[in-house]
FIMAR-793021 format. One line per field, with one value per residue: x, y, z of N, C-alpha, C in turn; residue number from 1; residue in three letters. Coordinates in steps of 0.1 Angstrom, whole numbers, plus 5000, padded with zeros to 4 digits. Example, Ala and Ser with C-alpha at 12.3 -4.5 7.8 and 13.67 -1.06 7.14 Angstrom:
n_x	(5132, 5128)
n_y	(4943, 4978)
n_z	(5078, 5071)
ca_x	(5123, 5137)
ca_y	(4955, 4989)
ca_z	(5078, 5071)
c_x	(5132, 5129)
c_y	(4967, 5000)
c_z	(5078, 5079)
pos	(1, 2)
code	(ALA, SER)
//
This chain:
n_x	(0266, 0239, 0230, 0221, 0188, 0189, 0167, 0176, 0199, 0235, 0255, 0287, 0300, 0291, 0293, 0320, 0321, 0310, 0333, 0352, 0342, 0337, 0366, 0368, 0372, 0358, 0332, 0344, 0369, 0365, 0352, 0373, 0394, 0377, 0377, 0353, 0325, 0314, 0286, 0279, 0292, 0272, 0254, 0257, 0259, 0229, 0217, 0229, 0220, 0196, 0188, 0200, 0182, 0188, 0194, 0219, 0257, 0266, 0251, 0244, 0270, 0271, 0249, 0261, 0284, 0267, 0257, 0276, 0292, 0310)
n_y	(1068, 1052, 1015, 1001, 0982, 0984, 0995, 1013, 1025, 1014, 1028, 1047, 1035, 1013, 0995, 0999, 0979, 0957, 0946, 0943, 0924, 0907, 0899, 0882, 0887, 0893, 0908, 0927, 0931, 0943, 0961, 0974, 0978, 1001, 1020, 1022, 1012, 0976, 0974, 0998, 0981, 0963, 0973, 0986, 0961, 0951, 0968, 0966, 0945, 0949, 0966, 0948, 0928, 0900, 0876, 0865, 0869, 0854, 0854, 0883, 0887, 0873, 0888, 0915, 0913, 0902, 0923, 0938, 0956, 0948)
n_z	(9699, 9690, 9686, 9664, 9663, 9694, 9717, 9736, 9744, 9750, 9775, 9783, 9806, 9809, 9783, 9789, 9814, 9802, 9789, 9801, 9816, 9794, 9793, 9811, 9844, 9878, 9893, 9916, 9905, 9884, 9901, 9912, 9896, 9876, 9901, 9915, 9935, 9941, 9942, 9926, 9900, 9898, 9888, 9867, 9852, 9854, 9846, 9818, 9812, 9815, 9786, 9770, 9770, 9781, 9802, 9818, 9823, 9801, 9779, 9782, 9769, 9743, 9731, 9728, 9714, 9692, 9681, 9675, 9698, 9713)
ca_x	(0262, 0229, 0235, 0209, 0181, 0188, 0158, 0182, 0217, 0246, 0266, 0301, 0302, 0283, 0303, 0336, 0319, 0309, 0341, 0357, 0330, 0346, 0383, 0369, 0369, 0353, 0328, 0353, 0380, 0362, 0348, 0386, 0398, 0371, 0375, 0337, 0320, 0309, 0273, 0282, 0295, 0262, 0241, 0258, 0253, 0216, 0211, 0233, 0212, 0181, 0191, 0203, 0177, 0198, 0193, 0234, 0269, 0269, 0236, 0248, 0285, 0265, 0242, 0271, 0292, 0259, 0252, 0290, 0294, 0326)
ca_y	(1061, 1039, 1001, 0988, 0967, 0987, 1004, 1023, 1023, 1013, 1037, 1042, 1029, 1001, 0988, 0991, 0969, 0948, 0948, 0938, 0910, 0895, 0894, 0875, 0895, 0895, 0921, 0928, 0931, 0953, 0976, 0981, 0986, 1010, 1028, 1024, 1002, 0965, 0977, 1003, 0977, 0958, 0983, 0991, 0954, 0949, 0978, 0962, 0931, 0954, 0971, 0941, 0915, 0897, 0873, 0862, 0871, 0847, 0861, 0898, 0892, 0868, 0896, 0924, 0910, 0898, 0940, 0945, 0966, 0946)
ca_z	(9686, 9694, 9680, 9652, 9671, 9705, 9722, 9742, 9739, 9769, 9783, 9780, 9813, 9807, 9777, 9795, 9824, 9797, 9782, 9814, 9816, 9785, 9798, 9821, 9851, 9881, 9897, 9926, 9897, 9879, 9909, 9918, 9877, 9878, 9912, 9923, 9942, 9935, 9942, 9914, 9889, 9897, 9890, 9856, 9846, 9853, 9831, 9806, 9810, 9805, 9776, 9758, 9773, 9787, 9819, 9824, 9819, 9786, 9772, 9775, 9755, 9729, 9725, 9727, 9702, 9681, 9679, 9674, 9705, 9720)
c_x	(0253, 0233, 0220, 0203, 0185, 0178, 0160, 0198, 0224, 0254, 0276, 0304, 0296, 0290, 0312, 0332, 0314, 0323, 0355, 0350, 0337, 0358, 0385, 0372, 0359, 0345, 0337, 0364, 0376, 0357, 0366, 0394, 0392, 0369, 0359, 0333, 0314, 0290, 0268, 0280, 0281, 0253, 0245, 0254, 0240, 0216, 0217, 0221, 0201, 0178, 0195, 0190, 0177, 0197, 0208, 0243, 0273, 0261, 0243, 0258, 0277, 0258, 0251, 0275, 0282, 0261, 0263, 0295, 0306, 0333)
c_y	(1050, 1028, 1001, 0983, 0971, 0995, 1016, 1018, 1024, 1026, 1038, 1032, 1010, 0993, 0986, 0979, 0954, 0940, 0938, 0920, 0898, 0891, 0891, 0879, 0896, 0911, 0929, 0935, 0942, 0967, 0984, 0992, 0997, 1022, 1030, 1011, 0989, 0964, 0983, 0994, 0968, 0957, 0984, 0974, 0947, 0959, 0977, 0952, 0937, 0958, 0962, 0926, 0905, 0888, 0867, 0872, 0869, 0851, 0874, 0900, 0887, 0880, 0914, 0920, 0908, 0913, 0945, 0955, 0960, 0936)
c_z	(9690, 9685, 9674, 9666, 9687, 9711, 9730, 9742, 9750, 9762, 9781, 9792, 9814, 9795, 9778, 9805, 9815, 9789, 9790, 9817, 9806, 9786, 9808, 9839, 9863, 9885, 9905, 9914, 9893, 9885, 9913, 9904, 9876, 9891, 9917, 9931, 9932, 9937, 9928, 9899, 9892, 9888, 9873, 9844, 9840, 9843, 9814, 9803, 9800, 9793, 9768, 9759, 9775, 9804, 9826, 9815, 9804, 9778, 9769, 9764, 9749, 9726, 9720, 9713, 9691, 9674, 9677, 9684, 9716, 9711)
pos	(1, 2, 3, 4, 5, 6, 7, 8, 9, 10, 11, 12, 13, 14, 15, 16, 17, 18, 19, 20, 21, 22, 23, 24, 25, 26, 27, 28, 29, 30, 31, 32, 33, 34, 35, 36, 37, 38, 39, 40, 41, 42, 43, 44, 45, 46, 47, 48, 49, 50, 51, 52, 53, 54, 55, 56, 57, 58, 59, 60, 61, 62, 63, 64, 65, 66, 67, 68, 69, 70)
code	(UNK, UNK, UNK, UNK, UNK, UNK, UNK, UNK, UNK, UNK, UNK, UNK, UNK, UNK, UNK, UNK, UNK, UNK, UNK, UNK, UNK, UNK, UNK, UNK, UNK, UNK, UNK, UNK, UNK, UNK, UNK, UNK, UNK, UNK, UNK, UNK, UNK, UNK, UNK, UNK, UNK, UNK, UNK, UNK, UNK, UNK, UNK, UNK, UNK, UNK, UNK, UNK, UNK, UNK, UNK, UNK, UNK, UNK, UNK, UNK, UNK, UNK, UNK, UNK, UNK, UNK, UNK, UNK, UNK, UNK)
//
């Protein structure tokens, strides 16, 4: 389901890492929660970043939650 006002739409994985991001969570935390690497959960945030335009942690949830997507 692409979000209103998205050019490309996150991932499932990419909204749980975001999702995790807001229950406060480190990367470490979340590469373990997730069984992948912390390179992994990196990788899935930059692409959140890019996809929401986005240069921090606080930027991407404001813009999450603005778009209703956590």
């Amino acid at each position: 389901m692409p979000a209103a006002g998205l050019p490309e739409p996150l991932s499932e994985r990419e909204l749980e890492v975001l999702q995790l991001i807001a229950a406060g969570k480190t990367n470490r935390q979340i590469s373990s929660e997730l069984f992948v690497s912390v390179g992994t959960v990196k990788t899935h945030i930059n692409n959140a970043y890019r996809k929401l335009d986005a240069h921090s942690r606080t930027q991407a949830l404001a813009r999450a939650r603005e778009l209703d997507l956590i």
